[in-house]
N, C-alpha and C positions, 0 to 999 in steps of 0.2 A: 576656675582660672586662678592660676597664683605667677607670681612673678619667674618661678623657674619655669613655667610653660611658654608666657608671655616670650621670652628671652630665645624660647628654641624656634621661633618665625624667620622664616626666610621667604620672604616675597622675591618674586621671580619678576614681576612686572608692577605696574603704578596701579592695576584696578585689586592685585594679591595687598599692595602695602598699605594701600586706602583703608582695606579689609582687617590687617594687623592693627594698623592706628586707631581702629573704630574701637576695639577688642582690648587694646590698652587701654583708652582715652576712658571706658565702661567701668574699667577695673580699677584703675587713679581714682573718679572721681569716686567712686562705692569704695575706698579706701581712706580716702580723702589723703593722697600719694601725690607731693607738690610738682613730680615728675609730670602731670597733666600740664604744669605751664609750658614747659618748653614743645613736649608733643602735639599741644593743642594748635599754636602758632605752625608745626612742620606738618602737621596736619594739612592747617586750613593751605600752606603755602602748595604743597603738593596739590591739594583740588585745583589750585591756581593752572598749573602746569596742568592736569589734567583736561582744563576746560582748553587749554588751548592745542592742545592733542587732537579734542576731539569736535572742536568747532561749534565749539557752545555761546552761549551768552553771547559777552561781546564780541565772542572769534569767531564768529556764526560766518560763513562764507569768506574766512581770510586764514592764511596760510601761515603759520607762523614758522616751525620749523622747515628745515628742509628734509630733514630725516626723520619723521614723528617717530617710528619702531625706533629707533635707537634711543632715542630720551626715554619715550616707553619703557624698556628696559632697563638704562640706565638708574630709572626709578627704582627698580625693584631691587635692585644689587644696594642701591643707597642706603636704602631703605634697612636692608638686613644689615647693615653693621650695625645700625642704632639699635636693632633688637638684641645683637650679642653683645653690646656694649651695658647689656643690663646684667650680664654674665657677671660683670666686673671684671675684668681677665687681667691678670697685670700686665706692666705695660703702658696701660691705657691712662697715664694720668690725669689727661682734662675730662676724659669721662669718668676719672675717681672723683675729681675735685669738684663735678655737675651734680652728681649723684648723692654724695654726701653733701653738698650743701641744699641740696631738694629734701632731704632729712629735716633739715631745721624749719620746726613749724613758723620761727620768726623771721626767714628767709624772702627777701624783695620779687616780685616778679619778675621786675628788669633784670636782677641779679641771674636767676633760674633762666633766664630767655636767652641772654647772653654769653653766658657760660654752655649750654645746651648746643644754642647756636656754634661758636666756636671750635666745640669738640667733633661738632658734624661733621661742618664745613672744611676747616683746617687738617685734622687729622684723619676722618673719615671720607670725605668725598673723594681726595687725589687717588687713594685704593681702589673707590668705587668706579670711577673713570677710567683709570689703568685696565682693570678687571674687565669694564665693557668694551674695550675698543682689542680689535683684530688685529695680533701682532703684523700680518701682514699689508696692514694698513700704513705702516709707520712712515712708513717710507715713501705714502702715495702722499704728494702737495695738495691734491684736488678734493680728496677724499676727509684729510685733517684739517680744510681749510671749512671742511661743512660742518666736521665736527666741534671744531670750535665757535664756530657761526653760533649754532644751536646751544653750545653752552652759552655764550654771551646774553642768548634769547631769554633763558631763564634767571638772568640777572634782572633783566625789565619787570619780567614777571613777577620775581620778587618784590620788586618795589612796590607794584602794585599793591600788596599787600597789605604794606607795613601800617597806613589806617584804621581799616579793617581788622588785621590783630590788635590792634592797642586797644580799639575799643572792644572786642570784647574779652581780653584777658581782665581788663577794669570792669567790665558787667560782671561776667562770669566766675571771676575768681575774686580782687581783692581791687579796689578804686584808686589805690594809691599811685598808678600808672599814669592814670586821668589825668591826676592831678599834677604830674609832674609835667607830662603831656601839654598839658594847656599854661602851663609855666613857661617852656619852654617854646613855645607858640611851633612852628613848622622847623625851629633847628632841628630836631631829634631825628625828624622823615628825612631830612636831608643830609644829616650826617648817616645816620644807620645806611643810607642808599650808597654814600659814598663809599663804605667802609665793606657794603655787601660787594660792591663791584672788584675792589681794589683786593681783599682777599680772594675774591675767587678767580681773577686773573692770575693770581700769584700759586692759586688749587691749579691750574690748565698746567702750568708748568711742572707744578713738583707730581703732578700725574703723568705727562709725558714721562719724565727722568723713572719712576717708578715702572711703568709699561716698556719702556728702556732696557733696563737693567737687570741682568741676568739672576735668576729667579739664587736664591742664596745668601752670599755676602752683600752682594751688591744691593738685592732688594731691602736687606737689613740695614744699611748705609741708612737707607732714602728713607726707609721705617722710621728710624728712628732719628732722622729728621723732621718730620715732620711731630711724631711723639713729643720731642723735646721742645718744641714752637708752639703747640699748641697747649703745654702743659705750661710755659710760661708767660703768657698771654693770660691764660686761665687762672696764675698765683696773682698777676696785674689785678686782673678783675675784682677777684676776690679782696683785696687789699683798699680797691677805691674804696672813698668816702660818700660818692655820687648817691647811694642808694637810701643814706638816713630819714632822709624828707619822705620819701617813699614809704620807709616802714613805720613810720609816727602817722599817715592817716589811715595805714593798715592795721595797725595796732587797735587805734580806735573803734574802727569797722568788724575786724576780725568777730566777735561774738556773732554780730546780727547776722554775718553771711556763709558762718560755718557749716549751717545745713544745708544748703544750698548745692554743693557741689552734685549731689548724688543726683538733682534734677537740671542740669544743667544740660540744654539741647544741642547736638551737632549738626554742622552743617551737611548737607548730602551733597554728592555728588549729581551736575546736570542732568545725569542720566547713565543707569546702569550698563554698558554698552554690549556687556558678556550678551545679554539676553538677542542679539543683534545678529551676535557673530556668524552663527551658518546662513542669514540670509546675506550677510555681508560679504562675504567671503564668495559668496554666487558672483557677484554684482560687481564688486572691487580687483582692482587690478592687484597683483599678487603683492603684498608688503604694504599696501596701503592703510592708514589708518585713519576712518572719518567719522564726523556726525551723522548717522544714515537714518535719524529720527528727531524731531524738534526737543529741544529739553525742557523739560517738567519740572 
């Protein structure tokens, strides 16, 4: 495995991307390739969405979507920008500006998370969303009304998260998170929540105008609007001073947990559901997608 293999993944659905992230996340850490922070968090947030797909854990007999196959999906298209986005393609300036600062061995967590985050969400997702949804959907109210529903869904879900990542990018990788974390007592969950919802409302739209707009000029309009917002959002980042505290108790730390990355554990998935499928498929009404076994 080397990074030009890694880069040719195109997952088709969220149990393919699961699959790529694991195969990356192997390859970073047996690298020691600071690109593991950001994937690590898109990782765990995807199992997130995952478990609620498939009616796990907490989702265990509750309905989250209304269209589970379409987020399903939606995952996999996601999914694959971020792997050609390793391509480096020009163009893509917040994923220049994520990637090369993942280069820098003195480089913040928060820094790598945020920037990562951004190049996804802002310039990668409205494509990804565009690309899943049925031109001839555009036009139905009833149809875009569920689809927006469900994207809103996984704004919650995200949130859910944002605990859970923080600690273990500070286990796992570097403490200096922790520590900023317990500085800043609950502001950070509650800003980051805000900030997850508030861009990705603003994703629903410059994905509709993209799904829009006649494949060509026009798509290039919208391209490169969103290229140009998320690449200067990404020079913002880059620029804050927010992250010094951070890199002064990583700096310290840095020796004792530099070996560490190669043993670092992933989390699994509730349960593998592929292994399911042809009994599933007997039993489930056509398109449906459930928990059809307790998670493990």
């Amino acid at each position: 495995m080397d990074i030009d293999e890694l880069a040719t993944r195109r997952p088709a659905n969220i149990e393919e991307a699961l699959d790529a992230m694991r195969e990356g996340l192997h390859y970073y850490h047996d690298t020691h390739d600071r690109r593991a922070i950001f994937l690590r968090l898109y990782y765990m947030m995807t199992l997130e969405v995952y478990k609620a797909i498939h009616g796990c854990d907490d989702y265990k007999g509750r309905k989250i979507f209304m269209d589970p196959p379409w987020i399903y999906r939606l995952s996999g298209r996601f999914s694959s920008l971020y792997f050609q986005s390793l391509a480096n393609p020009e163009g893509d300036r917040a994923w220049q500006i994520a990637h090369r600062v993942a280069a820098q061995p003195g480089s913040s967590i928060i820094e790598n998370a945020l920037l990562g985050i951004n190049a996804h969400i802002n310039f990668d997702l409205p494509r990804a969303i565009a690309a899943n949804l049925d031109p001839a959907e555009l036009t139905n109210y009833e149809i875009m009304q569920k689809r927006k529903f469900d994207h809103d869904q996984v704004n919650n879900l995200l949130v859910r998260t944002i605990n859970p990542v923080q600690r273990v990018l500070a286990k796992n990788y570097e403490p200096g998170i922790g520590v900023v974390d317990r500085v800043l007592g609950g502001w950070d969950e509650r800003a980051c929540g805000v900030l997850l919802r508030t861009y990705r409302e603003r994703v629903w739209w410059n994905a509709l105008s993209f799904a829009a707009a006649a494949p060509g000029d026009e798509q290039k309009i919208v391209r490169d609007k969103l290229e140009w917002e998320s690449a200067y959002l990404a020079k913002n980042l880059r620029s804050s001073r927010l992250w010094g505290a951070e890199r002064l108790v990583n700096r310290a730390s840095r020796r004792v947990l530099a070996g560490r990355w190669a043993a670092v554990p992933l989390e699994r998935r509730c349960h593998d559901h592929r292994r399911d499928d042809d009994a599933a498929k007997a039993e489930a009404p056509l398109g449906e997608i459930g928990c059809s076994t307790p998670a493990v």
